[in-house]
N, C-alpha and C positions, 0 to 999 in steps of 0.2 A: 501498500500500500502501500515495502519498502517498494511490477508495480507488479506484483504479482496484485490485486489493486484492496505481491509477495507481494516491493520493494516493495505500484510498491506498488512498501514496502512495503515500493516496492521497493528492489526487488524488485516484500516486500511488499504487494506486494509483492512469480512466487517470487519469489520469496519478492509488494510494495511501494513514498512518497511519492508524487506523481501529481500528474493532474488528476492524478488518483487523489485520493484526500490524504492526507496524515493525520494517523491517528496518535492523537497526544495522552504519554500516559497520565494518569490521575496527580492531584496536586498530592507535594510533598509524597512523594514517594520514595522507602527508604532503602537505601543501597547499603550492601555491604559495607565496613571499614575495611579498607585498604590494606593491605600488610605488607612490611618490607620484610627480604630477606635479613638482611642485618638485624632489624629488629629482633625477629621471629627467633634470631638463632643467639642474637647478644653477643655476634661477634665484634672481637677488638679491632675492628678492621683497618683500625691506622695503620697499624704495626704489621700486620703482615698482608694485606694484598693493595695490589695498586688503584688507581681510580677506574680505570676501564674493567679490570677487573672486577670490582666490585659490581661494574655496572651491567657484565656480563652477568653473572651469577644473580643478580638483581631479577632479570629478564629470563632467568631460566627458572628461577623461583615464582615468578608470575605465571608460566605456562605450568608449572605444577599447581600452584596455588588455582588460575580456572578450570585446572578437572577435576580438582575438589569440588567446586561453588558448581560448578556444570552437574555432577552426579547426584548434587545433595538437591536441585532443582528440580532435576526427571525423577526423583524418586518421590517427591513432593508434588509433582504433579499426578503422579501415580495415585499416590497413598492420600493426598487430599479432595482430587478430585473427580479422579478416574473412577476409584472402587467404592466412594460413595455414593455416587450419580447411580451407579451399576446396583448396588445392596441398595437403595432406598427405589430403585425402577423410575428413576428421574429421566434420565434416559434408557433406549434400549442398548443391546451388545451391540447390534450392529451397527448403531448410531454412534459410542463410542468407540467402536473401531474404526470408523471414516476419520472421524475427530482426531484420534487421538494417534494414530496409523502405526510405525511400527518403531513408537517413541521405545518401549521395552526391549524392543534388539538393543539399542544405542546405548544403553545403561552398560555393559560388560566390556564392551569396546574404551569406553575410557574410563572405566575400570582396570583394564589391562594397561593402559600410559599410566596411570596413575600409579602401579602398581611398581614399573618398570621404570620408571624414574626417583622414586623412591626405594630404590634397591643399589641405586649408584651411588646416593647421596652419602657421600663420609659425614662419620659421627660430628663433627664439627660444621655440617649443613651445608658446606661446598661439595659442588661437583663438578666435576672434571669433565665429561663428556656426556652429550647429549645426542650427536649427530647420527650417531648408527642404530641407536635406538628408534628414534623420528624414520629415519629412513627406512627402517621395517615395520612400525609400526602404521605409517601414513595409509600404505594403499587400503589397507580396512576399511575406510572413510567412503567405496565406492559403495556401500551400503548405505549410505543417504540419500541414495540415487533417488530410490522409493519413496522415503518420509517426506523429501521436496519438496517432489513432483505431484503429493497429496496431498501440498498445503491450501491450495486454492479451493478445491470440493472441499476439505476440512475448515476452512474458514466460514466459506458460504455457507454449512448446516450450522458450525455453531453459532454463527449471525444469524440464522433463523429459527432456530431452539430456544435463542432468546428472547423470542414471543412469546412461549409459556413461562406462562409467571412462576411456576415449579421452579422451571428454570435459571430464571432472572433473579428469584428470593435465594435462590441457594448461592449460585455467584458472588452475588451480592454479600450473603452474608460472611464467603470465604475472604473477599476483596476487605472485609472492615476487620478482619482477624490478624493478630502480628503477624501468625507466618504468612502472611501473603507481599508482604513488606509493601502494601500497595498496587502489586501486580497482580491485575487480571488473570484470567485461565490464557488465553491466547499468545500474555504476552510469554509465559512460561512454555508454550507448545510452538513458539518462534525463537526461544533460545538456543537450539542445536543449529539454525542457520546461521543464525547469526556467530555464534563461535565457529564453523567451518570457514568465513569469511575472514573471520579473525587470527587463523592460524599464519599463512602466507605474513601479515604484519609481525607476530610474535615470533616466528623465525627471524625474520629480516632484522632484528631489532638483537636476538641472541649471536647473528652472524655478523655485526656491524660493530661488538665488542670484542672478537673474538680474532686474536691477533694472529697473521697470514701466515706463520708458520705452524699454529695449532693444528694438530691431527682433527680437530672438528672442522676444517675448516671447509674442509671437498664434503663429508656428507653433508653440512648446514647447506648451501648449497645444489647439492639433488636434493633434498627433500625437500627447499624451495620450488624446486622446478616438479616434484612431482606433485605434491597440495597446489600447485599453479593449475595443472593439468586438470585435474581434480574436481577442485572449483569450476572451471570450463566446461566438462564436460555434464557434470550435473547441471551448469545452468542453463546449457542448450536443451538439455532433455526437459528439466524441469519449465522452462521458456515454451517446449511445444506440449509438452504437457496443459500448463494454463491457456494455451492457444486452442487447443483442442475441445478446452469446457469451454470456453466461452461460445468456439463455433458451434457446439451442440445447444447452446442457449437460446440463440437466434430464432427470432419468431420472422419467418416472410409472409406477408398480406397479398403476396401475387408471384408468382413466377418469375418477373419481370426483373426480380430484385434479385434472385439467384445472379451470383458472380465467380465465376471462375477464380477471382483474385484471390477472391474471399477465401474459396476450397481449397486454392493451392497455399495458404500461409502457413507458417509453422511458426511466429513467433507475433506477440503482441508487442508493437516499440509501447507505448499507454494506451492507458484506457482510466476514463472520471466523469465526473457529472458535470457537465454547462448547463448555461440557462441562454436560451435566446433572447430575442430586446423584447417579447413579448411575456418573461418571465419562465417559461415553458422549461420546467427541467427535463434534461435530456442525457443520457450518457452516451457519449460517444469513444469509438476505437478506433484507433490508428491501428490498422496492421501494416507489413510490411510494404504493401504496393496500393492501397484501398483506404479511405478512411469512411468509415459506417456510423450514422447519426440512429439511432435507437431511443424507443421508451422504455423504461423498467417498470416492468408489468410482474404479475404473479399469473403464474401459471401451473394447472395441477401442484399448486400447494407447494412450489419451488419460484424462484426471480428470473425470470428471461425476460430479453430485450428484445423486443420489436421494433424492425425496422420503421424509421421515421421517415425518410426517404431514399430513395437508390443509391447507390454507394456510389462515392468519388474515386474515381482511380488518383490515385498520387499524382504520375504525372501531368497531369492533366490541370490538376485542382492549384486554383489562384489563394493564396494569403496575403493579406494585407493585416499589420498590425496597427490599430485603431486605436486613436490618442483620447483620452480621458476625456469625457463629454460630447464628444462626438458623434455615438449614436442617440438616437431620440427614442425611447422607450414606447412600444406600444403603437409604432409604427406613428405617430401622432406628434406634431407639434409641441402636445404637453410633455412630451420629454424633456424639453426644453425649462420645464419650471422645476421640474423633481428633484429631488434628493440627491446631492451631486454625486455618496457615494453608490446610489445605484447604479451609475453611469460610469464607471469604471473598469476596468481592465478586461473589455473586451475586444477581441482579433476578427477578422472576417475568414470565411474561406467560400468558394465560389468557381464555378464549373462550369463549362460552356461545351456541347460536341452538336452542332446542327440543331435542330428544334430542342433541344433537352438544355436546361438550364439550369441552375439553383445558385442561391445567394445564403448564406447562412452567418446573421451578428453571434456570436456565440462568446457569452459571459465566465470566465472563472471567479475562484472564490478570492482571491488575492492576486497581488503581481507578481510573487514566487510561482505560485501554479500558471497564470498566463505567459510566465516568460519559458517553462516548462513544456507548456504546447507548443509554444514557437520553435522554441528549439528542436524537439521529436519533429515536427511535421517539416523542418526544413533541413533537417539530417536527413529524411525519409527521403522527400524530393531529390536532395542532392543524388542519394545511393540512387533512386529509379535513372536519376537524368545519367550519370555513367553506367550502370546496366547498359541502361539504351544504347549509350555512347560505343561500349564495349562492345556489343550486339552487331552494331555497323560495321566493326574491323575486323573482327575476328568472328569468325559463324559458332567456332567450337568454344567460346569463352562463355563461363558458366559461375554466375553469381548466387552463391549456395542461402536460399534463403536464411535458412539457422545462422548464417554468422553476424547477424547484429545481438548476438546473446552473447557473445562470448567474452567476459572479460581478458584485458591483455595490458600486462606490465604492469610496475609498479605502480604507475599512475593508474590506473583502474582499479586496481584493490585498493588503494587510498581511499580512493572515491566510495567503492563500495560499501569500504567502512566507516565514512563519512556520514555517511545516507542512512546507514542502518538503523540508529535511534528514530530517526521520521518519516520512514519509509515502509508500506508492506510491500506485497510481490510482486506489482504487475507495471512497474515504470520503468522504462528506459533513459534515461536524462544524459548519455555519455555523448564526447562529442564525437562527430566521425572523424579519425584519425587519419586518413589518407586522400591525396589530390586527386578530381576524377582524371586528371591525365596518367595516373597511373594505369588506368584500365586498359592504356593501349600498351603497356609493358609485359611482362611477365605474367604467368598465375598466381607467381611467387609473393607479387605486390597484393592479392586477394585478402590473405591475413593478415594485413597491416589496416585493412579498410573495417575492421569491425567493431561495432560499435558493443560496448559496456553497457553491463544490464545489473541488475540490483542481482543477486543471487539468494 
């Protein structure tokens, strides 16, 4: 919503912030203290280790210290509110196995780093080597593939569970109790992403103390590069995963509206709610080559969107960004007298192919999320206009839809992790990383062109 809408968070969400909304957690919400190595261990550290060192051991003590806070979270979401829901029939099984998906594998897996980092640490609380550990332990992580990929359906029921008031009293009354430290059910069934994102930093940060003749220094380093991969790959999957529920969402009023585009997409760049000048909320998607204006309706007892009108092909589709009072509300004159901040931060977008027309004012909720859509829907444009461009030169050049998921380099996990406090699953906000004159280069220049996605 970090968009998966994960980000977002999206994401986010899957995994989110967006012109998806962000969801802010609750006031005063209490976070763990902090722990430092040094402290924790009451070491003399003047006297025997140096500054980087310390800062080293500092950093490896932190990635032990979150599989602690990580284990005691999933088993608290288990034992507080999993197997209550379940013993009192607040929900059914299978309702809490969508929810909750396959949170229970994950608990033993960093159980096992937890365990195996704590087996190195000499009695005096320093350790000496972390890298070959990491580097056996990482590829396990391809088992988040699943949990994702099933945050989006998991989100969606427990946002709509929360219409019985069973439901809402019980939350509720988890949310006012200390152990909840202020966090929701959600925000604790979105902490396994978020520490996956996190890992890539917490390396780079143990490798970045860690002086170039150190024997840790070559594994810190693969197992940068293999949680790189990692991340990647679950977020393409998990990308066309959320791409898939939404297509199956989709309510069409006529045939006419079926789009190819729409059928061939595998990943959502965003998706959130605007309002037109005539107030009308709307949720609209950007997919990859298509943007689709829908209403959110309820349907057999689930939220699908219906199309509002015929989808814009990217290319095709005009944006204008629209200066602060600008549009007239209500199609009328009186626009002109109203509320100035109704009149606010909305873009146009607009489409023209022969008889077929449409103009659309379309409202966000602040200029963070308006500057959001501008950015997704001119990142999208850019990627179709070199598609095309590429298309012309080369017949056999093949623009992989899945690669605007994928994060790359250090600067995109930054980001990632930037995002992840106000973001769930379903947003893409990264910039596109390569010139469309690349497309007349190599295929090699195709992975330098993809755009960051919340993971």
């Amino acid at each position: 919503q970090r968009s998966i809408s994960f980000r977002s968070e999206s994401r986010p969400d899957l995994f989110s912030p967006r012109p998806w909304s962000r969801n802010m957690p609750p006031a005063n919400t209490k976070r763990r203290d902090s722990k430092l190595w040094s402290e924790t261990f009451d070491v003399c550290v003047n006297h025997m280790l140096t500054s980087k060192e310390i800062k080293r051991q500092e950093a490896i003590f932190e990635l032990s210290q979150g599989e602690e806070d990580l284990i005691e979270d999933l088993k608290l979401a288990k034992k507080a509110y999993h197997d209550p829901m379940l013993k009192l029939s607040i929900m059914t099984k299978q309702e809490l196995n969508q929810i909750f998906g396959t949170l229970d594998s994950l608990i033993p897996l960093h159980e096992d780093l937890l365990r195996r980092l704590q087996e190195v640490r000499k009695p005096d609380g320093s350790t000496d080597h972390v890298g070959h550990i990491l580097v056996a332990w990482l590829p396990c992580l391809n088992s988040y593939d699943s949990y994702c990929s099933n945050q989006v359906a998991a989100k969606a029921l427990l946002d709509h569970k929360k219409q019985d008031h069973r439901v809402q009293d019980f939350l509720q009354r988890c949310l006012e109790s200390p152990f909840s430290r202020k966090l929701d059910l959600w925000n604790f069934l979105d902490i396994p992403r978020s520490r996956l994102v996190k890992y890539p930093l917490l390396l780079r940060e143990i490798l970045r103390h860690t002086p170039n003749d150190h024997p840790d220094q070559q594994h810190l380093e693969e197992a940068i590069n293999i949680i790189q991969g990692i991340v990647a790959e679950i977020n393409i999957k998990t990308g066309e995963s959320e791409c898939q529920y939404y297509k199956e969402r989709l309510i069409y009023l006529e045939e006419g509206q079926r789009d190819s585009l729409i059928d061939n997409s595998r990943a959502v760049c965003c998706h959130g709610e605007l309002k037109n000048n005539r107030g009308v909320k709307l949720h609209v998607f950007l997919f990859e080559e298509v943007l689709v204006i829908t209403r959110a309706m309820t349907h057999n007892d689930h939220l699908c969107y219906q199309l509002y009108r015929q989808p814009i092909p990217i290319r095709e589709l005009v944006l204008e960004d629209l200066q602060d009072g600008e549009v007239r509300l209500g199609g009328s004159i009186r626009g002109a007298f109203s509320n100035n901040e109704r009149i606010k931060n909305f873009f146009r977008v607009s489409f023209k192919n022969g008889s077929q027309s449409q103009t659309h004012s379309l409202q966000a909720n602040d200029s963070f999320n308006k500057q959001q859509w501008l950015n997704c829907i001119r990142q999208a444009k850019e990627k179709a206009a070199c598609a095309g461009k590429a298309g012309g030169l080369e017949t056999h050049f093949f623009v992989s839809p899945s690669g605007c998921r994928v994060p790359q380099g250090e600067a995109a996990l930054e980001q990632m992790e930037q995002s992840d406090c106000e973001s769930d699953c379903s947003m893409d906000t990264s910039e596109l990383s390569a010139d469309c004159e690349c497309m007349e280069q190599t295929n090699s220049c195709e992975s330098e062109k993809q755009i960051e996605t919340n993971v």
